[in-house]
MIDOSE-914482 format. One record per residue (C-alpha): z, y, x; residue in one letter. Coordinates in steps of 0.25 Angstrom, whole numbers. Each point is the difference from the previous one (the first is absolute). Layout:
N
up: Z north: Y east: X resn: a $
...
This chain:
337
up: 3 north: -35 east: -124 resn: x $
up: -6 north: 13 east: 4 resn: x $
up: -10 north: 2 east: -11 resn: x $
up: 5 north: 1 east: -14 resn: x $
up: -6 north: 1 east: -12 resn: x $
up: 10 north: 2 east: -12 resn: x $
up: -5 north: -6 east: -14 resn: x $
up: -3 north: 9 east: -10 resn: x $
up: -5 north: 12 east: 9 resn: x $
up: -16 north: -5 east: -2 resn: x $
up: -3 north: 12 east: -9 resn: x $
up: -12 north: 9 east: 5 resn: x $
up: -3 north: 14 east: 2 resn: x $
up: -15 north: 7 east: 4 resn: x $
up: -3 north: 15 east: 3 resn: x $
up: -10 north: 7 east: 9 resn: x $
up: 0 north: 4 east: 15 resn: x $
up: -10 north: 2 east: 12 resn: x $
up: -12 north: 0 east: -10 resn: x $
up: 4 north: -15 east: -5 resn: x $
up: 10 north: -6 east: -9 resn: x $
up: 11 north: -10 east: 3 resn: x $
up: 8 north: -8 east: -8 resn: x $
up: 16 north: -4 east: 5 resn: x $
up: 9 north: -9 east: -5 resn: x $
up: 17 north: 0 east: 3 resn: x $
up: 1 north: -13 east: 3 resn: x $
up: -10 north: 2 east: 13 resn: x $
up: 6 north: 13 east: 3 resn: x $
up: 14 north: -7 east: 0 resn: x $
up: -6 north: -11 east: 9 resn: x $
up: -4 north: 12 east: 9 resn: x $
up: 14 north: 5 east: 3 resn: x $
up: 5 north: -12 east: 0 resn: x $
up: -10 north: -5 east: 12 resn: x $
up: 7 north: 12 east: 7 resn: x $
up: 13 north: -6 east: 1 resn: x $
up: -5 north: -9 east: 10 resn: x $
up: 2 north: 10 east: 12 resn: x $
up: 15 north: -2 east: -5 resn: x $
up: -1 north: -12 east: 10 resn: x $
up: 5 north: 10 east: 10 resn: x $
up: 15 north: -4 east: -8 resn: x $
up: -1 north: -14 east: 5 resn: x $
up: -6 north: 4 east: 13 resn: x $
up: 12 north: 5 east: 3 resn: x $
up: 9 north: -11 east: -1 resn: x $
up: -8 north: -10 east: 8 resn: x $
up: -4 north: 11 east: 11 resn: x $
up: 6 north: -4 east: 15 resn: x $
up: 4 north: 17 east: 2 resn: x $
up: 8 north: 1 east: -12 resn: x $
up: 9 north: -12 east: 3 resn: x $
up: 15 north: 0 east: 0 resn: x $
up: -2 north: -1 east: 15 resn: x $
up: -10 north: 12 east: 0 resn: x $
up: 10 north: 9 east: -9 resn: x $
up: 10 north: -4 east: 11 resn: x $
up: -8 north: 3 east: 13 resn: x $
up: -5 north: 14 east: -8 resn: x $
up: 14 north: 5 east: -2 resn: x $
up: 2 north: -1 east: 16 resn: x $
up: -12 north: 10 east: 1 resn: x $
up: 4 north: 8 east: -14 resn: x $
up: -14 north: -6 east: -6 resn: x $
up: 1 north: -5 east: -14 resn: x $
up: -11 north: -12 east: 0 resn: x $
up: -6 north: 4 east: -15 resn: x $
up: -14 north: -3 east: -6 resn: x $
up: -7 north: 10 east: 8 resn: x $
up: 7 north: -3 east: 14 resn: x $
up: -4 north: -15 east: -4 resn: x $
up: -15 north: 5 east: -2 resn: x $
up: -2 north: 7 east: 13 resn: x $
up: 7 north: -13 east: 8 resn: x $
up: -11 north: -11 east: -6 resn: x $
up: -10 north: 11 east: 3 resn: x $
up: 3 north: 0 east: 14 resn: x $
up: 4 north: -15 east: 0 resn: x $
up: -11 north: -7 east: -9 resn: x $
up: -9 north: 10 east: -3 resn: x $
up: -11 north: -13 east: -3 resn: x $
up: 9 north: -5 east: -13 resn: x $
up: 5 north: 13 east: -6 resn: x $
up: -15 north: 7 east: -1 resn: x $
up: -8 north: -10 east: -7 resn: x $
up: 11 north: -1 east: -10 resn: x $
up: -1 north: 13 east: -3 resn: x $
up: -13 north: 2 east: -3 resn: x $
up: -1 north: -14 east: -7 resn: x $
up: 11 north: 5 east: -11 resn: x $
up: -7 north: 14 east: 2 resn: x $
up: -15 north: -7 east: -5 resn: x $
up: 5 north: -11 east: -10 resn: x $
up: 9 north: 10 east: -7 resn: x $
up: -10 north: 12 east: -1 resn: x $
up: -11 north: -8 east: 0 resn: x $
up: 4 north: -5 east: -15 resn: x $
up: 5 north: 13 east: -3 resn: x $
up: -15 north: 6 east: 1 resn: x $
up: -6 north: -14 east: -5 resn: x $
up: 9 north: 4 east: -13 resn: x $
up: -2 north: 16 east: -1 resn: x $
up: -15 north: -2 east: 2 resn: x $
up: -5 north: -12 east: -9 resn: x $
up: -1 north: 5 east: -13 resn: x $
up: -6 north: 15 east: 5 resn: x $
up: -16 north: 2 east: -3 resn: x $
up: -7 north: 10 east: 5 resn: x $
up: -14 north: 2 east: 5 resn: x $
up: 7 north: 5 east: 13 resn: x $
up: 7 north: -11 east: 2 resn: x $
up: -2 north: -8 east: 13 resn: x $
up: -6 north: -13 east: 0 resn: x $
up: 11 north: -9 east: 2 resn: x $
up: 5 north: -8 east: -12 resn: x $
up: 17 north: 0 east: 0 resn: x $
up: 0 north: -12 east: -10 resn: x $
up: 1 north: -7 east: 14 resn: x $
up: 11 north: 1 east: 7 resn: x $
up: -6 north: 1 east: 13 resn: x $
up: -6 north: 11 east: -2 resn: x $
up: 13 north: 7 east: 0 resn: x $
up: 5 north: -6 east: 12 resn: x $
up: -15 north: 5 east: 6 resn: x $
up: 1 north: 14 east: -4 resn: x $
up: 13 north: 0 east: 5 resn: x $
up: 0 north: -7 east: 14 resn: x $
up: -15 north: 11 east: 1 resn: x $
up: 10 north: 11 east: -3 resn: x $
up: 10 north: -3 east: 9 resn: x $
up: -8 north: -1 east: 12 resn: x $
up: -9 north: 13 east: -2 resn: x $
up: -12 north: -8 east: 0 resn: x $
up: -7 north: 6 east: -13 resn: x $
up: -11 north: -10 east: -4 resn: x $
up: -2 north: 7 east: -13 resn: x $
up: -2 north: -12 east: -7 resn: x $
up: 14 north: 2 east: -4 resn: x $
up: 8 north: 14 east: -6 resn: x $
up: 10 north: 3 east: -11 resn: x $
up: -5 north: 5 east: -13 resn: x $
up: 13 north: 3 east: -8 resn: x $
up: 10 north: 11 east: 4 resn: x $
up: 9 north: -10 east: 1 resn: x $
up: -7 north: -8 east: 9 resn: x $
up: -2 north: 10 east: 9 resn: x $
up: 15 north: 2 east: 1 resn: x $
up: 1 north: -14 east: 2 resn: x $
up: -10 north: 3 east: 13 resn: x $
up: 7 north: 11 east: 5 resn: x $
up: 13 north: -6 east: 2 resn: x $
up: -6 north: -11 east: 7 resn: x $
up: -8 north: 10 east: 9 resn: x $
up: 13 north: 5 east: 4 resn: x $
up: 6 north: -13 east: 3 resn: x $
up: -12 north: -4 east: 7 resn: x $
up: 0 north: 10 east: 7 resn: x $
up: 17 north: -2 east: 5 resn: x $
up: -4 north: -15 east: 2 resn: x $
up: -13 north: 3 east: 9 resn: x $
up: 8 north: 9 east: 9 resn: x $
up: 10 north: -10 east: 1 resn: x $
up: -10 north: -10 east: 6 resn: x $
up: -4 north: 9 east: 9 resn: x $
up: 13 north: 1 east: 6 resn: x $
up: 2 north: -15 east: -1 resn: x $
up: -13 north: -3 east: 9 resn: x $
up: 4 north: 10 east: 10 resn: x $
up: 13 north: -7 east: 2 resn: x $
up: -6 north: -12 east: 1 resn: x $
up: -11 north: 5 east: 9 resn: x $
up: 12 north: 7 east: 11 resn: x $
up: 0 north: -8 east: 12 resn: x $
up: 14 north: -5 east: 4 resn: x $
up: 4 north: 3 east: 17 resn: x $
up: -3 north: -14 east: 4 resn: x $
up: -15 north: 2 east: -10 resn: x $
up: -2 north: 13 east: 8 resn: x $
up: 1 north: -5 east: 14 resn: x $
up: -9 north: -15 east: -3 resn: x $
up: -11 north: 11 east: -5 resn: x $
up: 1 north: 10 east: 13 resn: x $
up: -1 north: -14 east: 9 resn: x $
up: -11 north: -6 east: -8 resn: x $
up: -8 north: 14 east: -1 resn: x $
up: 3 north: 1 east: 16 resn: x $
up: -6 north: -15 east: 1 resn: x $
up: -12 north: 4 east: -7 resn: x $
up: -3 north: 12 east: 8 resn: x $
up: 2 north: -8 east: 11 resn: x $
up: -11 north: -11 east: -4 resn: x $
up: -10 north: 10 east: -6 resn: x $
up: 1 north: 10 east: 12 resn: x $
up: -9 north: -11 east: 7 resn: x $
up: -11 north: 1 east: -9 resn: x $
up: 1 north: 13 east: 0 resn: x $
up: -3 north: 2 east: 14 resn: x $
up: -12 north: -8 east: 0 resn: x $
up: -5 north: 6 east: -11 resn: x $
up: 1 north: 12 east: 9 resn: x $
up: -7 north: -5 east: 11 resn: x $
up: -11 north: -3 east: -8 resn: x $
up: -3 north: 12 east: -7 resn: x $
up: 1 north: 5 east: 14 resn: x $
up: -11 north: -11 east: 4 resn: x $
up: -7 north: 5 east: -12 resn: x $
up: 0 north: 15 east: 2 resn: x $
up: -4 north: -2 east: 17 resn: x $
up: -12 north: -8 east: -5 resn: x $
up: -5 north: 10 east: -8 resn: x $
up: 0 north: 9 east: 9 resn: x $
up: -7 north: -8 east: 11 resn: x $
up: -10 north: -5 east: -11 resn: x $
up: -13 north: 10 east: 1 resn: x $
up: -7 north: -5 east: -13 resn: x $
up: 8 north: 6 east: -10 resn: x $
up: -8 north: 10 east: -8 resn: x $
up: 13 north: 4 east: -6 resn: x $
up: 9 north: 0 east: 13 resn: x $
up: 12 north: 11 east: -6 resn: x $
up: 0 north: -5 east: -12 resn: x $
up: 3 north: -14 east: 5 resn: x $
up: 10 north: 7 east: 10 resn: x $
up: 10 north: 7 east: -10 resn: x $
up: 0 north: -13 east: -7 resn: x $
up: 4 north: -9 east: 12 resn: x $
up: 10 north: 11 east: 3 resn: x $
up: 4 north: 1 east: -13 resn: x $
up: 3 north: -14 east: 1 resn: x $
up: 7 north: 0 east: 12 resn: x $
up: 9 north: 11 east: -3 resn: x $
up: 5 north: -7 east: -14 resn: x $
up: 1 north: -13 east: 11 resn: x $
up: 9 north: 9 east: 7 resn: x $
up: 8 north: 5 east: -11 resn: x $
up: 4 north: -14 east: -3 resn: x $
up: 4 north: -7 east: 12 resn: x $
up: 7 north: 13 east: 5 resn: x $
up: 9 north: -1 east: -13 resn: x $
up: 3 north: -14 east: 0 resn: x $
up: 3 north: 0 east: 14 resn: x $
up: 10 north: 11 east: -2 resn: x $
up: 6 north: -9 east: -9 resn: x $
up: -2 north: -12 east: 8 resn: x $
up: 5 north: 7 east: 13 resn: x $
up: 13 north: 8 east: -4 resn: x $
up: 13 north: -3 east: 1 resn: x $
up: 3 north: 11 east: -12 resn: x $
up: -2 north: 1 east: -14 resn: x $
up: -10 north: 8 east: -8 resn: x $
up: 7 north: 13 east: -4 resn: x $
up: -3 north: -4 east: -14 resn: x $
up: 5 north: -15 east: 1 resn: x $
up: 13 north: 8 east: 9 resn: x $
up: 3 north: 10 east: -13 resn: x $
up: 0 north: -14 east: -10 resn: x $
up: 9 north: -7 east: 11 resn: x $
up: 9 north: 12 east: -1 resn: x $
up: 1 north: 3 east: -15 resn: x $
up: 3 north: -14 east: -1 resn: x $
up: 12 north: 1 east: 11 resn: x $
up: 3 north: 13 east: -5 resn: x $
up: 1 north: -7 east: -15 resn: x $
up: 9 north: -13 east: 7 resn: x $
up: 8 north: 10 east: 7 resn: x $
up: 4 north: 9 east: -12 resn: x $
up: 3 north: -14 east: -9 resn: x $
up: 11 north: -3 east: 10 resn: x $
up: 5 north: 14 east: 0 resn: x $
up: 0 north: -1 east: -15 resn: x $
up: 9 north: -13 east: -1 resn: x $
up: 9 north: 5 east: 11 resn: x $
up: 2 north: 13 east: -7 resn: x $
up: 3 north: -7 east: -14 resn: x $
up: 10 north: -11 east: 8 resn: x $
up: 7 north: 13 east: 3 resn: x $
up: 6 north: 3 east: -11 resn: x $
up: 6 north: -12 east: -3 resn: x $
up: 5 north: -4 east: 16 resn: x $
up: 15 north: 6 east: -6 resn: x $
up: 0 north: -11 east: -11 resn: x $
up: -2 north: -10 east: 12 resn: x $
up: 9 north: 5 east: 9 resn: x $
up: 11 north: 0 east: -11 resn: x $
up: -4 north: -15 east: -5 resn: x $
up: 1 north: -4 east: 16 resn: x $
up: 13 north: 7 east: 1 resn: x $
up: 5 north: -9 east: -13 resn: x $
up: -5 north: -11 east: 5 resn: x $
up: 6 north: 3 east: 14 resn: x $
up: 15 north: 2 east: -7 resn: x $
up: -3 north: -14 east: -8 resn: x $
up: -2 north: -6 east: 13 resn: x $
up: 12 north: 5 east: 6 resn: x $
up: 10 north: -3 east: -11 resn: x $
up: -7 north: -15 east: 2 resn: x $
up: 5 north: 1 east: 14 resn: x $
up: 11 north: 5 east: -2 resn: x $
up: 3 north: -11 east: -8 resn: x $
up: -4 north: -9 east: 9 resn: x $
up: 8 north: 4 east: 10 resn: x $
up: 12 north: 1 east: -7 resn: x $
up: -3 north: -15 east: -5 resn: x $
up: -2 north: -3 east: 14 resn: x $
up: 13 north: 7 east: 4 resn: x $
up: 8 north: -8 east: -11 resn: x $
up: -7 north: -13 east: 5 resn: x $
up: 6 north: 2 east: 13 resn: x $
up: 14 north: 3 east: -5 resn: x $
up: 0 north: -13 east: -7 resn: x $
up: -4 north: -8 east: 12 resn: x $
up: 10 north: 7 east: 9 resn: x $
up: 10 north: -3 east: -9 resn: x $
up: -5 north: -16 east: -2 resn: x $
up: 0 north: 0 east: 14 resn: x $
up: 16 north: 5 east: 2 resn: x $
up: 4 north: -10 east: -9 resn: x $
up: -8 north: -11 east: 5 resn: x $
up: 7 north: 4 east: 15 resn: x $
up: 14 north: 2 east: -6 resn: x $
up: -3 north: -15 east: -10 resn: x $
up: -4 north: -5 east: 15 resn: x $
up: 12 north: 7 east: 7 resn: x $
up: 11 north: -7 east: -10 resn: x $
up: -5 north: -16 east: 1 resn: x $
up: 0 north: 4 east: 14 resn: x $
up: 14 north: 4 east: 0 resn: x $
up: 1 north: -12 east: -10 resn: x $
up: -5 north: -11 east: 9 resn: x $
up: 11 north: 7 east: 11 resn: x $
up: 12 north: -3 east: -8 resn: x $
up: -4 north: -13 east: -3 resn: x $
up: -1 north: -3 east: 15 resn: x $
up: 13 north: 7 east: 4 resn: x $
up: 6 north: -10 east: -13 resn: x $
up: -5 north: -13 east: 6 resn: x $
């Protein structure tokens, strides 16, 4: 358990602060620093986290990184931004939101805010409104402890806020294949509204020539810059989409993003060549060991193959000369008959 009371600690002390009075007991203060010993979690996080692995300490040795807490951090930020966040500010709101429930339920003051703290979710309230920066004013610490309580997690707040923004923006980065479906499906739409857009030209031209031939305007210029008006917006439009509609090239903003992103491939491959560097002399020395095992296997199996035919030339000598002698046998037994 993360809260601990311990028995025989429920003895009470008051005093004065802030214009009211409060009134403390150990056994809740105890619960208090006890409560924080939930971001101890970061202990077990370690040994269940895919980057610090036997395998991960082994692949880090290879690039001289030492997969530890922080390294392990950094990677699920990167890899699974989505589950490491919310756990974060849920441990961040459960734990400090009792820690203010606590420190602010026995203080009276006719300054205090409205909020009553015998509920606990009024803690978790106060905390979640301090942590986003919204500031109802509903809810504030009254207590010099509280207000600690409130600044440590205005400054974690703030670490975690900044680390969602980064989060989003990765996830909002269009990949290669991303990039090129949204310049041919922009092009696309140019191409289908560039139609309207000439006919809505024509027509304000239409519009523009009529007033001029119409003779029973009482207000005949002031009709006419509003019909030119129009037509030059009309004009504006179809002339951009039909740029984009028409070209063969890129938007020179649309050509800078295209480039950064190559630029950011290019120098990620140059980066994995460089680092492969370093270690192209272990690899030439394990291919040179293995290309020694392999020849002592072939040596082997050449000498194996030389004493094979040995043996067989030597089987075959004595099949010929065991051949030759009942041949010379089967001789004298003729000449003897």
């Amino acid at each position: 358990m993360v809260i601990f009371c311990p028995p025989y600690f429920d003895y009470e002390f008051s005093g004065t602060m802030l214009h009211g009075t409060y009134t403390y007991s150990y056994d809740s203060l105890i619960a208090i620093v006890t409560v924080l010993r939930g971001f101890q979690i970061a202990k077990l996080y370690k040994h269940i986290s895919l980057w610090m692995s036997y395998e991960a300490f082994k692949l880090g040795k290879k690039f001289n990184v030492k997969p530890d807490l922080l390294f392990s951090l950094k990677a699920d930020l990167k890899y699974r931004p989505h589950l490491l966040l919310p756990t974060i500010i849920a441990a961040t709101v459960l734990m400090f939101g009792f820690a203010v429930r606590n420190l602010e339920r026995s203080f009276q003051s006719p300054t205090k805010c409205s909020l009553d703290f015998d509920y606990l979710t009024n803690g978790w309230w106060m905390t979640v409104v301090t942590m986003t920066t919204v500031g109802y004013g509903d809810g504030y610490p009254s207590t010099h402890l509280g207000r600690m309580m409130m600044i440590f997690v205005a400054v974690l707040s703030l670490v975690v806020v900044s680390l969602y923004v980064v989060a989003l923006t990765m996830a909002t980065v269009f990949s290669k294949e991303e990039i090129k479906a949204y310049y041919i499906i922009k092009k696309v739409k140019a191409n289908i509204g560039v139609k309207e857009k000439a006919a809505n030209v024509i027509k304000a031209a239409f519009r523009l020539k009529a007033c001029k031939s119409n003779r029973r305007l009482t207000s005949k210029t002031a009709q006419l810059f509003i019909y030119a008006s129009l037509l030059k917006r009309e004009i504006h439009y179809f002339a951009k989409d039909s740029s984009i509609a028409n070209t063969r090239y890129l938007p020179p903003p649309e050509m800078l993003v295209q480039l950064e992103q190559k630029v950011f491939t290019d120098l990620d491959e140059i980066r994995k060549e460089i680092i492969d560097i370093h270690y192209i002399g272990e690899r030439l020395q394990e291919l040179m060991t293995n290309q020694e095992t392999i020849s002592r296997t072939l040596d082997q199996i050449l000498q194996a193959q030389n004493d094979l035919e040995t043996a067989l030339m030597k089987l075959h000598a004595r099949d010929l000369a065991k051949k030759k002698a009942q041949d010379n046998e089967v001789d004298l037994t003729h000449q003897l008959s």
